[in-house]
N, C-alpha and C positions, 0 to 999 in steps of 0.2 A: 707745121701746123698753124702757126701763127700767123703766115701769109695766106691762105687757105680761108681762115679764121677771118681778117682785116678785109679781103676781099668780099667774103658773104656781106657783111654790116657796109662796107662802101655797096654793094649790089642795091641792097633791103635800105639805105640810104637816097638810093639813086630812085627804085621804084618806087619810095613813098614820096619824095618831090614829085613825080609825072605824075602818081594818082592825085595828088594836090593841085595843080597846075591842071592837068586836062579836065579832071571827075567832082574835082572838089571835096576831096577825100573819099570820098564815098565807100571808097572800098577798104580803104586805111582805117577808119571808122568800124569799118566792118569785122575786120580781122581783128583789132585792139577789143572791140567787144566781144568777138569770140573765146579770145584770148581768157577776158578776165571771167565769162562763163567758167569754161575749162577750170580755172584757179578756184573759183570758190567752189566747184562742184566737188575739187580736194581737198577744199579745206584750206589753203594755205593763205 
C-alpha cells in the first residue's frame, strides 16, 4: 500500500512540474482552487 501510495504523489509530483513548465500552472492553480472550494464548502 505504501508503494502504491509513494507512486500516486511521485505521479501528482511529476504532473504538477509539466503543468508548471508547459501551462504555467494554469491548471495546478486550477485544481488547488477547487480544492480549497470543496474544503470550505465543508467547513473544515
Amino acid at each position: 500500500m505504501l508503494k502504491g501510495f509513494a507512486i500516486a504523489v511521485l505521479l501528482l509530483l511529476g504532473a504538477s512540474q509539466f503543468d508548471q513548465y508547459c501551462y504555467a500552472g494554469r491548471y495546478t492553480d486550477a485544481a488547488l482552487s477547487m480544492l480549497r472550494q470543496i474544503r470550505h464548502s465543508f467547513r473544515i
